[in-house]
C-alpha positions as CSV (number, residue, x, y, z in Angstrom):
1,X,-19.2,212.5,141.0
2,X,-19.8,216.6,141.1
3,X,-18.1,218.2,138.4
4,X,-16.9,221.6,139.2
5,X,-18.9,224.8,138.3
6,X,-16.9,227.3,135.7
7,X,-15.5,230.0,138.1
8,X,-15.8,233.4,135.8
9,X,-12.3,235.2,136.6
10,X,-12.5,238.4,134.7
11,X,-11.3,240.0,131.3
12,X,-9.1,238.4,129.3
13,X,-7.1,241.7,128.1
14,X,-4.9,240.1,125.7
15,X,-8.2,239.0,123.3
16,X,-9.6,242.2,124.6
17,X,-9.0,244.3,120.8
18,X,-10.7,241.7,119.2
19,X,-13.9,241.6,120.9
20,X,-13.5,245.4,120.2
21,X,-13.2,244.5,116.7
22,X,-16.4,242.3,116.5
23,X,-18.3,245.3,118.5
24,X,-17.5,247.5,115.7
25,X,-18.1,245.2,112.7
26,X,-21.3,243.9,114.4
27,X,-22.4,247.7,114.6
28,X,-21.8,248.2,111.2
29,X,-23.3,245.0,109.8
30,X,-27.0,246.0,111.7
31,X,-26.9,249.1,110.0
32,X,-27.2,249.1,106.1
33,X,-26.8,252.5,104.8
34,X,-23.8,252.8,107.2
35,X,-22.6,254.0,110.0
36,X,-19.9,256.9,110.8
37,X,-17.0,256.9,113.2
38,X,-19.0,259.7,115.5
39,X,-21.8,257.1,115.5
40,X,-19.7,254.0,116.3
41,X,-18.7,255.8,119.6
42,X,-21.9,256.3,120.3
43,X,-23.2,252.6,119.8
44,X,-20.3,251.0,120.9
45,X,-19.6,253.0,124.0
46,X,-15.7,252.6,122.8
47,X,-13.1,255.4,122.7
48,X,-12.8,257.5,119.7
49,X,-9.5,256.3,119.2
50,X,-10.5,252.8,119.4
51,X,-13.1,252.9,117.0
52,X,-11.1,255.0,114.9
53,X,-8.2,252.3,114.9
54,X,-10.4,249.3,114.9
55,X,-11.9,251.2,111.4
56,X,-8.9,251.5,110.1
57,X,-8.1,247.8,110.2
58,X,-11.2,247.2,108.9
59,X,-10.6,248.9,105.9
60,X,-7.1,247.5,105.5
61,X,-8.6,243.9,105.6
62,X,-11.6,244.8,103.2
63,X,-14.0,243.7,105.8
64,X,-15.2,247.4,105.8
65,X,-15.6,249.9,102.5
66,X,-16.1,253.2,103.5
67,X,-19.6,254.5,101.5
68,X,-20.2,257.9,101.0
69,X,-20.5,260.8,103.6
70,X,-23.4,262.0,105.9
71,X,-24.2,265.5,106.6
72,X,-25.2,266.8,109.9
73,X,-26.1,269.8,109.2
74,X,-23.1,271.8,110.7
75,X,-19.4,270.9,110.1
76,X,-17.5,268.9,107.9
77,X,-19.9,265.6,106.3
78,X,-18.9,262.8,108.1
79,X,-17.4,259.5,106.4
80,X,-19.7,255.9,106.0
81,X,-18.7,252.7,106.9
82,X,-20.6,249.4,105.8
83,X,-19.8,246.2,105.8
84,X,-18.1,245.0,102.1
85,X,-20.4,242.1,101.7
86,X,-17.8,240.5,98.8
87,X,-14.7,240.4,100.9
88,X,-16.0,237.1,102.9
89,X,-17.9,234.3,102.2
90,X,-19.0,231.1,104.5
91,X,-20.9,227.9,102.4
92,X,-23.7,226.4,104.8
93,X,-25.0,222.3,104.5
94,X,-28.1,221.1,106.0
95,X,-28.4,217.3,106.4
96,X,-32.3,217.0,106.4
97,X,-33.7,213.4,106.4
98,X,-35.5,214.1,103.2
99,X,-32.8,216.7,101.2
100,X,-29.7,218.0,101.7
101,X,-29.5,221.8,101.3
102,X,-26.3,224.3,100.3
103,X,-26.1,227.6,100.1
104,X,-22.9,230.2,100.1
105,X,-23.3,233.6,102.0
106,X,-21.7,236.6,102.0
107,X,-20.9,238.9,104.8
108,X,-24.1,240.1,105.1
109,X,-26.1,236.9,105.0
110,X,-27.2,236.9,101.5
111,X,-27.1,233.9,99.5
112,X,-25.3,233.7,96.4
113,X,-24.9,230.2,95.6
114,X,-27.6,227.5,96.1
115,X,-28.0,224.0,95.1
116,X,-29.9,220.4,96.9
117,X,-30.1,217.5,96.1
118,X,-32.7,214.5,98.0
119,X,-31.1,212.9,100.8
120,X,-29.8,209.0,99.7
121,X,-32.6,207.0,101.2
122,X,-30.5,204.0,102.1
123,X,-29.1,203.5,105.2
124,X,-25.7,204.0,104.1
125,X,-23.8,207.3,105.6
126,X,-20.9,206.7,103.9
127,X,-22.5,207.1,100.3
128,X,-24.1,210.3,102.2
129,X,-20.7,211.9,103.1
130,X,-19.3,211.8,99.9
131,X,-22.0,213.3,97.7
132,X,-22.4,215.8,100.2
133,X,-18.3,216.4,99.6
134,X,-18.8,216.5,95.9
135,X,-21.7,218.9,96.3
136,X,-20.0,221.0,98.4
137,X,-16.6,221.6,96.0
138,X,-19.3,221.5,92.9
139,X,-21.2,224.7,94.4
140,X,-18.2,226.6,95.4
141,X,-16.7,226.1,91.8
142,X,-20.2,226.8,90.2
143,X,-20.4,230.0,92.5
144,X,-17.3,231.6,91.3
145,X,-16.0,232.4,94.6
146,X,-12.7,232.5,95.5
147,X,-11.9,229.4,97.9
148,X,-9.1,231.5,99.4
149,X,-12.1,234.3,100.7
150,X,-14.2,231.7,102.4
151,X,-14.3,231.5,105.5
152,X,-15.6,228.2,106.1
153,X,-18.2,225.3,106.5
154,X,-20.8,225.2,108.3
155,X,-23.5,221.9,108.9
156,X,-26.6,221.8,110.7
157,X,-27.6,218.1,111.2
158,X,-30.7,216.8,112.5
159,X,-30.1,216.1,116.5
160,X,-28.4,214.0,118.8
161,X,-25.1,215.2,117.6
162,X,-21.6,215.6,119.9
163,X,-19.6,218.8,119.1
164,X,-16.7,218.1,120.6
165,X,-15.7,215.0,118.1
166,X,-18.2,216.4,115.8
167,X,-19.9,213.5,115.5
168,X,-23.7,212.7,114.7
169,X,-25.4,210.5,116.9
170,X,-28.4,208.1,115.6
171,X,-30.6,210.7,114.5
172,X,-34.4,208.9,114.4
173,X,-35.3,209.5,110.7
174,X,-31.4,208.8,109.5
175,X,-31.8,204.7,109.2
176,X,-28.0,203.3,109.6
177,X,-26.2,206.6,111.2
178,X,-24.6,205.4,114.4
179,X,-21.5,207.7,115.6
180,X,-21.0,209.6,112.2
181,X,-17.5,211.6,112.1
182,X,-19.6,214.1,109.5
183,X,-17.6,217.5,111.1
184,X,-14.0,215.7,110.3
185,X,-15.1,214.1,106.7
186,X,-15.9,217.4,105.6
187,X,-12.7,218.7,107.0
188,X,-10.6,216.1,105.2
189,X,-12.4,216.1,101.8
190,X,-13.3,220.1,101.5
191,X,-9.7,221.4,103.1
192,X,-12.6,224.0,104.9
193,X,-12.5,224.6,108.4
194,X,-16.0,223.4,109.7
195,X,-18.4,223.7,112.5
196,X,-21.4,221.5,113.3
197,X,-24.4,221.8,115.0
198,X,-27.9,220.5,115.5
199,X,-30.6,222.2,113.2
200,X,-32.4,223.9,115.2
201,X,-29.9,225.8,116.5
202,X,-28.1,226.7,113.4
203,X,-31.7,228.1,112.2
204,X,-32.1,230.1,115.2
205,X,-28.5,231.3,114.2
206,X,-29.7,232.3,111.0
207,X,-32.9,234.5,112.5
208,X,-30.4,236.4,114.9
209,X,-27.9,236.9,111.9
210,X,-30.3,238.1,109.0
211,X,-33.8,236.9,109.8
212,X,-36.7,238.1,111.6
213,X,-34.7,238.1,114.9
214,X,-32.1,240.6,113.9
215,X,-33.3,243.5,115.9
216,X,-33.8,241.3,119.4
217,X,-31.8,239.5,121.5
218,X,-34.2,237.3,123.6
219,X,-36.6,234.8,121.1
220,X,-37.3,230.7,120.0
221,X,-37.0,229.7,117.0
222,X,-39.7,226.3,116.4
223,X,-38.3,224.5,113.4
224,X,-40.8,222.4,111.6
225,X,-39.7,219.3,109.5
226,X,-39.5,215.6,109.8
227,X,-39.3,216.5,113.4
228,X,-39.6,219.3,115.5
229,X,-37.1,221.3,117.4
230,X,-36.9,224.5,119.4
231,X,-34.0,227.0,119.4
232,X,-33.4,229.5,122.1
233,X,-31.8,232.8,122.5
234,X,-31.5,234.8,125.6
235,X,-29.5,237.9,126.3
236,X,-28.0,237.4,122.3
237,X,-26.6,234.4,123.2
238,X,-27.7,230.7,121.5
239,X,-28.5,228.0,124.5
240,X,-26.7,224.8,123.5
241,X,-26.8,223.1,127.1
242,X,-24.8,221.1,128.5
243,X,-23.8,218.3,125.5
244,X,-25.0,220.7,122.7
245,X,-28.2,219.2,122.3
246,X,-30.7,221.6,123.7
247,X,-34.1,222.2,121.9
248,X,-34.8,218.1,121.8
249,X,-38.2,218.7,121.7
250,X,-39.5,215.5,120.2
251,X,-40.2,213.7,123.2
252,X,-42.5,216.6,124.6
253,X,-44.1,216.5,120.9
254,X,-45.0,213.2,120.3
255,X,-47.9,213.7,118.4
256,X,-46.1,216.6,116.4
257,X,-43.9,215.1,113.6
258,X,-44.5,214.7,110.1
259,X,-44.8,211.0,110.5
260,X,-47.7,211.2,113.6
261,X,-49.6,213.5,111.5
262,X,-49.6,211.5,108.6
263,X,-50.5,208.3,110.6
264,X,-53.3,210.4,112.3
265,X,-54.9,211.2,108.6
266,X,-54.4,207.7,107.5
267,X,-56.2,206.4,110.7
268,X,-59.2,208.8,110.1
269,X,-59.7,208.2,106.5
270,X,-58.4,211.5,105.3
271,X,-55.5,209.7,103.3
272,X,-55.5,206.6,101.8
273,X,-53.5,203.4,102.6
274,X,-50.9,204.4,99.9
275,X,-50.1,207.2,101.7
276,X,-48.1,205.4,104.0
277,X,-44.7,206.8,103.9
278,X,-41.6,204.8,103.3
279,X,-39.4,207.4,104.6
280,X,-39.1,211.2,105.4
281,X,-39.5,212.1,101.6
282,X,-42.6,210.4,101.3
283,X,-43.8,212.0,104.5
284,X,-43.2,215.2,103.6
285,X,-45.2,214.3,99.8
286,X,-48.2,212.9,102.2
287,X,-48.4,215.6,105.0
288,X,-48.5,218.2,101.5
289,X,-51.5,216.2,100.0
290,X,-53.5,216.7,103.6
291,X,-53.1,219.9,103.7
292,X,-53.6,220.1,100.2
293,X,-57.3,218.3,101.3
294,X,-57.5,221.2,104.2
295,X,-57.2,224.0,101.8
296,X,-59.7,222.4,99.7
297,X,-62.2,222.4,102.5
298,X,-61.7,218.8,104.2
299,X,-63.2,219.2,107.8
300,X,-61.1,216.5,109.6
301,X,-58.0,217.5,107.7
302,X,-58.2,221.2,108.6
303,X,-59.0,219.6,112.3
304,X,-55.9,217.0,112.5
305,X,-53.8,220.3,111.6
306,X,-55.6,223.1,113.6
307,X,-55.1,220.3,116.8
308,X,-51.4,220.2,116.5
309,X,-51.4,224.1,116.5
310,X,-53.0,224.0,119.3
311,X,-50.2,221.6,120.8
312,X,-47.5,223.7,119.7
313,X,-49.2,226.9,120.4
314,X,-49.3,226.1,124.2
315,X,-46.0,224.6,124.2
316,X,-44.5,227.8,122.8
317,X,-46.2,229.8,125.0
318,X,-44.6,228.0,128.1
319,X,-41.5,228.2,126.7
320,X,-41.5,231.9,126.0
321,X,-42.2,232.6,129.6
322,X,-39.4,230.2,131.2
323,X,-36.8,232.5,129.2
324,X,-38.7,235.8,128.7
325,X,-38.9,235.7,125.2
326,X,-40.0,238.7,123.3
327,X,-40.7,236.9,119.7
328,X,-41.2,233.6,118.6
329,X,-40.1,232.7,115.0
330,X,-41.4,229.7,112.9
331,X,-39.7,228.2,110.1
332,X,-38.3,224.7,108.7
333,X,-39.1,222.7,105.4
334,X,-42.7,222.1,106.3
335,X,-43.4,225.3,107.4
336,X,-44.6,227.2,104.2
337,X,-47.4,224.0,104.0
338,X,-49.1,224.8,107.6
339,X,-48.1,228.5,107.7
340,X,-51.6,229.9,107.2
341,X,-53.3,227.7,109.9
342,X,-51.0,228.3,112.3
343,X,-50.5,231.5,112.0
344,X,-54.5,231.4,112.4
345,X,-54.4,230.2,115.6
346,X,-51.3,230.4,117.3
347,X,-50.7,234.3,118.0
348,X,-54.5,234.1,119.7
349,X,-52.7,231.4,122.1
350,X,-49.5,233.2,122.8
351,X,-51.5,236.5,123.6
352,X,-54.2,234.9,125.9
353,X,-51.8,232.7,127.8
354,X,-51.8,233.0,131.5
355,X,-47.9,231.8,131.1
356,X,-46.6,234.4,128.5
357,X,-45.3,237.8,130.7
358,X,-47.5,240.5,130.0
359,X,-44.7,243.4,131.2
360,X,-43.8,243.2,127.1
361,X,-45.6,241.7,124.0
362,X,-44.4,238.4,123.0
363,X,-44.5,238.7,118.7
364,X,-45.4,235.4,116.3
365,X,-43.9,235.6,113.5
366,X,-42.6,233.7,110.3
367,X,-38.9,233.2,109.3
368,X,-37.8,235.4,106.7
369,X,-35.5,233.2,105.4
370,X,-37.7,230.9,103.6
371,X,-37.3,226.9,103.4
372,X,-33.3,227.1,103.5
373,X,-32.7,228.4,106.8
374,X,-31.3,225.5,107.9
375,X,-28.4,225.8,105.6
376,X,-28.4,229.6,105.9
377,X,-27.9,228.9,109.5
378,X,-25.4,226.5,108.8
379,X,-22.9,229.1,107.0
380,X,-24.1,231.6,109.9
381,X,-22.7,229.4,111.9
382,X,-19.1,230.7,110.7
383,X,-20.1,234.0,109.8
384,X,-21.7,234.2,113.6
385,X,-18.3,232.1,115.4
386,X,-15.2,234.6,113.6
387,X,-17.6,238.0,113.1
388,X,-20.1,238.4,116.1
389,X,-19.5,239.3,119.3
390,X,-19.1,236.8,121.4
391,X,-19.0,237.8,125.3
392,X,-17.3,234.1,126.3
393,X,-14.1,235.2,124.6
394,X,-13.4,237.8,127.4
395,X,-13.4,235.0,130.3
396,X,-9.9,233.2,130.7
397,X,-9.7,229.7,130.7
């Protein structure tokens, strides 16, 4: 049966002041040393009574400190606004197959609190949930942070997941997770509001909050762990598709997981029987030993990596021009072990390939956010939902 399209019907005035709000607080947040109320009109294209009533709440709430004055060389010095980083916080999880990962953030993105522990190997979720629970309400009391200036939880879980029940779905490397109510555990067991989504896109979340991505609105981000994903943002805004679930990129990437690599180096000699991994942890210690062998000079291991550059590097390029990308960002738990070759080889594709527009460059780059951007992206997640400007709030239901 043909479901109906969404019908955009115009501007929803009554949410209209705070959209406004996230404009302003957005502006703020991209500018570290500040920004005045002369600028903010400027920016923001508001009114100056707007912005200087949407300040003012600001300040009331403590989201906003106002920082010193700026000089313009004639008239009075005019007043800074930043962001107070300490007045919010939001705790990120990322369920990885081989560890899970937690982090708090402040309003600005920085981490503050960090802890991980290996992910249970046996297939039982329910042993999973509650050491995640007890991690969770361990980090927040080791962090010092007030509970009642969090925000909330965020988790980025390895894909198929459903957002609406918050559920995940059979994830391939997470033996025994059928429909896993993870979103409404966490609920229950943390008293934090929580969002959920795959891991790929709560890294690509991360980028466009305080990575690499901050200053562009259009890029992928390719995560690289015991799987592979691809993240897309276009216009500023995250594609999730229809069910959530878009950036699925294993099935176009066979050959281009942790596991196939591993196999391959086993099957040409390169690693040894015993290399046979027992589960993501041990493929992640046996993809480090080959490319501990390529750095040492191993021909066929440098080869079994360069060749799935190569794959990626074409499939990024493709992918860049279906949405007009203007920078592709690499990152995930693997990354920092295959950074150098790929970043040896994959730029050259990107810049020589007959799909990539050439009306703009198209920039490869490395995440800033090191290994944990999965649960950075995670607590951007709630930073990114209740801060951020998000255009779908001014369409009416």
């Amino acid at each position: 049966m043909d479901r109906p399209l969404p019908t955009r019907r115009g501007t929803n005035l009554p949410r209209m002041g705070d959209f406004n709000e996230s404009v302003v607080l957005d502006a703020i947040r991209r500018v570290p040393e500040g920004l005045s109320r002369v600028e903010l009109v400027e920016v923001t294209g508001l009114s100056a009574q707007t912005v200087s009533n949407i300040c003012r709440r600001l300040l009331n709430t403590g989201l906003a400190r106002e920082a010193g004055t700026k000089s313009t060389g004639s008239g009075k010095p005019r007043r800074l606004l930043r962001v107070n980083a300490d007045a919010r916080y939001a705790v990120g999880v990322h369920l990885d197959p081989a560890v899970v990962t937690l982090v708090v953030l402040d309003l600005l993105g920085r981490v503050v609190a960090h802890s991980e522990r290996p992910t249970p190997e046996a297939a039982d979720p329910d042993h999973t949930l509650v050491e995640m629970s007890q991690s969770i309400n361990a980090l927040i009391g080791d962090s010092a942070v007030p509970r009642d200036h969090i925000l909330g939880l965020g988790i980025a879980a390895p894909g198929p997941v459903d957002l609406a029940s918050g559920l995940v779905i059979a994830p391939p490397e997470l033996a025994g997770w059928g429909r896993v109510p993870l979103r409404d555990y966490l609920n229950e067991t943390t008293g934090l509001p929580v969002l959920l989504d795959k891991d790929v896109i709560a890294a690509a979340v991360a980028e466009r909050w305080a990575g690499a991505a901050a200053n562009t609105g259009n890029f992928l981000f390719f995560y690289l762990g015991t799987g592979s994903g691809m993240g897309v943002v276009v216009d500023d805004v995250v594609l999730r598709g229809f069910s959530g679930n878009a950036g699925e990129v294993g099935g176009l990437y066979a050959a281009c997981t942790t596991n196939a690599l591993v196999a391959e180096a086993i099957e040409l000699g390169v690693l040894g029987p015993e290399f046979k991994p027992a589960g993501p942890r041990d493929a992640e210690q046996s993809l480090r030993q080959l490319c501990r062998h390529a750095a040492a000079g191993n021909v066929t291991a440098g080869e079994i990596i360069d060749r799935w550059a190569v794959r990626v590097g074409r499939g990024v390029s493709a992918a860049a021009t279906l949405v007009d990308s203007e920078m592709i960002v690499f990152g995930g738990p693997i990354w920092p072990q295959l950074a150098d070759r790929f970043m040896a080889i994959i730029p050259g594709i990107v810049e020589s390939s007959p799909y990539v527009e050439k009306i703009h460059p198209t920039v490869v780059t490395t995440t800033q956010l090191g290994i944990d951007v999965g649960a950075i992206g995670a607590a951007c997640l709630v930073l990114d939902q209740i801060l951020s400007v998000q255009p779908q709030s001014l369409l009416l239901g």
